[in-house]
C-alpha positions as CSV (number, residue, x, y, z in Angstrom):
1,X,121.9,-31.5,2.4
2,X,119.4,-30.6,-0.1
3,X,118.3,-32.6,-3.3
4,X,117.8,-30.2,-6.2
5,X,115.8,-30.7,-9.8
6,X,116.1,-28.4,-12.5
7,X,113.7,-28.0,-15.6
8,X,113.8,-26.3,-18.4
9,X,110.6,-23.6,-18.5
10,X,111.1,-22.0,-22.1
11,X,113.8,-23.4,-24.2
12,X,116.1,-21.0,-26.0
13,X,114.8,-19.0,-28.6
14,X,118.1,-19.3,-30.8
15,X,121.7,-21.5,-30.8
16,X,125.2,-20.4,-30.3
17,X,125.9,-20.9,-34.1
18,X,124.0,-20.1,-36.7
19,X,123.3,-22.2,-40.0
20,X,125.3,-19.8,-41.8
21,X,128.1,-20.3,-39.7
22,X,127.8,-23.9,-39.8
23,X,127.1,-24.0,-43.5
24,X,130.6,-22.0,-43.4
25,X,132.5,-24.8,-41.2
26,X,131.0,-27.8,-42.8
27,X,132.2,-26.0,-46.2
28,X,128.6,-26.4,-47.5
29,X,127.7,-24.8,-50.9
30,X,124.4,-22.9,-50.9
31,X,122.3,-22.2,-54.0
32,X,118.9,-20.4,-54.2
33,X,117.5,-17.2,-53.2
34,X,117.6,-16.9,-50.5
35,X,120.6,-19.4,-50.0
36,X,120.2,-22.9,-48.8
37,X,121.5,-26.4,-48.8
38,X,119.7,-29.8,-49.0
39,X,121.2,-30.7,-45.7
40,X,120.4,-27.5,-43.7
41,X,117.2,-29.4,-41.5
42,X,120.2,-31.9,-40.6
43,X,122.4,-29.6,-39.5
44,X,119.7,-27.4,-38.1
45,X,119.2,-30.5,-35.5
46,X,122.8,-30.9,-34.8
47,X,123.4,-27.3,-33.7
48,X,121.0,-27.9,-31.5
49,X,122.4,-31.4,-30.7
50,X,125.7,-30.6,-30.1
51,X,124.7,-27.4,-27.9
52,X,122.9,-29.6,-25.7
53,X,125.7,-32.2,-25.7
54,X,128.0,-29.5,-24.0
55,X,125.5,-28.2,-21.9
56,X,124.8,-31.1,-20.3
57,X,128.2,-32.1,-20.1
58,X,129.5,-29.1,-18.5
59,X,126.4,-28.3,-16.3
60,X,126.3,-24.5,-17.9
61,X,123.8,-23.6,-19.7
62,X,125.3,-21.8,-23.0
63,X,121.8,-20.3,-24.9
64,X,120.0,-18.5,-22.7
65,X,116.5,-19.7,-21.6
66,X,113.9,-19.7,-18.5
67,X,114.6,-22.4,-15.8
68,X,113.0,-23.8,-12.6
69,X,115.0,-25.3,-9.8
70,X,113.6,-27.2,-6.9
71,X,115.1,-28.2,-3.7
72,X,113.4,-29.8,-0.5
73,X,115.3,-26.7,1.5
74,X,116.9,-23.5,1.9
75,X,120.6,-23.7,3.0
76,X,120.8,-21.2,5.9
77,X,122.2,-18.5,4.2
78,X,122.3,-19.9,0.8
79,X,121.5,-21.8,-2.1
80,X,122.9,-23.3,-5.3
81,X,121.0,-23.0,-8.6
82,X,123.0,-26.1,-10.0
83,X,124.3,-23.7,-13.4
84,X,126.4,-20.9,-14.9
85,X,125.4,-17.9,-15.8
86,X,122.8,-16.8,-14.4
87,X,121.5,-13.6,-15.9
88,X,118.2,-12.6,-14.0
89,X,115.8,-14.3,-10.8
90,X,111.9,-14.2,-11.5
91,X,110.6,-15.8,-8.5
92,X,112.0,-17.2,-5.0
93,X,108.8,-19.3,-3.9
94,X,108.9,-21.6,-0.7
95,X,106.8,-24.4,1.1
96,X,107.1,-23.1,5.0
97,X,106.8,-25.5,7.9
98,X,102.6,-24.4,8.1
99,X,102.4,-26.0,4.2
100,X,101.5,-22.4,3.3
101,X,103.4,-20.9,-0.2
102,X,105.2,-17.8,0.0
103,X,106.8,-15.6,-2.2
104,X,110.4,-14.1,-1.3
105,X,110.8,-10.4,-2.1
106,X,113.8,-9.5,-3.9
107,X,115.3,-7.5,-1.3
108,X,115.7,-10.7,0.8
109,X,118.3,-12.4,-1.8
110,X,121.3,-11.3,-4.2
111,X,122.7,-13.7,-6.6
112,X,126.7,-14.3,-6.2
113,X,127.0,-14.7,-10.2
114,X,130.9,-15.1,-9.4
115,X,130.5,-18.9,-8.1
116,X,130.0,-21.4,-10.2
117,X,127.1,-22.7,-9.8
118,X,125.9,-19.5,-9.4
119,X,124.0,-19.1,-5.5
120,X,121.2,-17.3,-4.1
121,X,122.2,-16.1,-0.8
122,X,120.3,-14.6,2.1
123,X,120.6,-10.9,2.8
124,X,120.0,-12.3,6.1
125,X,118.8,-16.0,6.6
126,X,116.6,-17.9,4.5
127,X,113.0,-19.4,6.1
128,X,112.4,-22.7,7.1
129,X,111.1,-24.6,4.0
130,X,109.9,-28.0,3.0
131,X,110.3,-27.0,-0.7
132,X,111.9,-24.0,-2.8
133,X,110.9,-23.2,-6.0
134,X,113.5,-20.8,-8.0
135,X,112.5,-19.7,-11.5
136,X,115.2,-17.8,-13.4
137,X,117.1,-17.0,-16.6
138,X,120.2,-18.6,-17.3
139,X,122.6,-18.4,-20.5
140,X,125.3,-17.2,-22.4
141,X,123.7,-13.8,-24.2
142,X,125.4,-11.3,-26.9
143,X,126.5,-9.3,-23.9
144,X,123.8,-6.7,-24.7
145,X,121.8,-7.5,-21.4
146,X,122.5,-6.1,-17.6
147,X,124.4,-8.9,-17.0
148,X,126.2,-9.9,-20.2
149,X,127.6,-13.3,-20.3
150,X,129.3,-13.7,-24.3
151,X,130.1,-17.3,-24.6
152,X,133.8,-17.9,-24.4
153,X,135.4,-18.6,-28.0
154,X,136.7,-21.8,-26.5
155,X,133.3,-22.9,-26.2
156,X,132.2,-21.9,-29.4
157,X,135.2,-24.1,-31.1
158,X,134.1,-26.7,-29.2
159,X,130.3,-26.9,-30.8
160,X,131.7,-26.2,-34.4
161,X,134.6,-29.4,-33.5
162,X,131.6,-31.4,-32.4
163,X,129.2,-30.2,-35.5
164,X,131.9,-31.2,-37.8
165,X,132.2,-34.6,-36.4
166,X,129.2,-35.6,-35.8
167,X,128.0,-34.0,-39.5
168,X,130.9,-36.5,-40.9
169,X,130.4,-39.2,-38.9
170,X,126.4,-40.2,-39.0
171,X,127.3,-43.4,-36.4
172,X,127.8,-43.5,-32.6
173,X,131.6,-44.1,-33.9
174,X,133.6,-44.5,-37.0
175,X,136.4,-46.7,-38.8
176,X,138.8,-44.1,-37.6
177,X,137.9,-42.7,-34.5
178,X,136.7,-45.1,-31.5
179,X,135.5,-42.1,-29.5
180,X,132.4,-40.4,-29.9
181,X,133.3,-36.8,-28.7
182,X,136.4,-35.4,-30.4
183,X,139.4,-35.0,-27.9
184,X,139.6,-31.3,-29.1
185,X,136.1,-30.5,-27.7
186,X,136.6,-32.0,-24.6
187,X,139.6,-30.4,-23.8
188,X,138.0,-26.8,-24.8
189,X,135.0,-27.6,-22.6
190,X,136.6,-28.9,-19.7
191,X,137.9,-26.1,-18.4
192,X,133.9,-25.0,-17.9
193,X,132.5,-28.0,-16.0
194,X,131.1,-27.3,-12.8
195,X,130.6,-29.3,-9.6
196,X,126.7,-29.8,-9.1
197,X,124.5,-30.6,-5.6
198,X,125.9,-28.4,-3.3
């Protein structure tokens, strides 16, 4: 069975919600040209927060960024890259049983973006390896892209449920609610959670 790490290469270059959507769902009055509020850094960071909350709690990856994914072997025929969706695959790199790198070519792999976690399977069968290196881009996009993944609404009502909460409540938990993720969200991201290490 293989062990697998995965690393973020280059983070997302923007969030699933922007600040003036959250400004919007946080009813936050703006003033200025151009508009702003005092708290926008805060809730700037708990976009951010809360996308990384769900992310890691789903094991999708919902802003689209560059990845790298290790394993200490090739399945015979295929691989998982241990996330959802997948959009695009840079490099398929290997350690063969000589120590030696090599560098798949494309034509030797297709990427079932059905399952979830998405795999790399073999056109044929994959090499003996010590180690595979997979670099790739994985994310929700706007659905402009050759393989357009738009985030599901669900999703996006769970951030804003989570950006609310966690803009109102400052503490790990409150007076009123003993939980730290609101039951809404949870229920709208469950549905999403996938089954890592196979």
């Amino acid at each position: 069975m293989a062990v697998y790490w995965l690393k973020e290469i280059t983070a997302p270059t923007s969030e699933p919600i922007s600040l003036e959507e959250a400004r919007l769902h946080l009813r936050l009055d703006t003033s200025g040209s151009p508009p702003s509020h005092p708290d926008d850094s805060l809730v700037s960071s708990l976009i951010t927060a809360v996308r990384q909350n769900a992310e890691d709690y789903t094991g999708i990856k919902i802003a689209s960024g560059t990845f790298e994914m290790r394993a200490d072997s090739f399945k015979d025929f295929e691989i998982s890259l241990q996330t959802w969706p997948v959009t695009s695959v840079t490099s398929v790199s290997y350690v063969d049983l000589s120590n030696s790198t090599q560098t798949l070519a494309s034509t030797e792999y297709t990427l079932d973006t059905y399952a979830r976690p998405v795999r790399l399977k073999a056109t044929t069968t994959f090499p003996a390896a010590k180690e595979v290196t997979i670099r790739f881009v994985a994310g929700c996009t706007d659905g402009q892209s050759p393989n357009p993944y738009p985030m599901p609404k669900s999703i996006k009502a769970a951030l804003l449920l989570m950006l609310g909460h966690l803009y109102d409540n400052r503490e790990a938990v409150s007076d009123i609610q003993s939980y730290e993720r609101p039951m809404g969200a949870t229920y709208l991201l469950n549905p999403y959670r996938i089954k890592l290490g196979m």
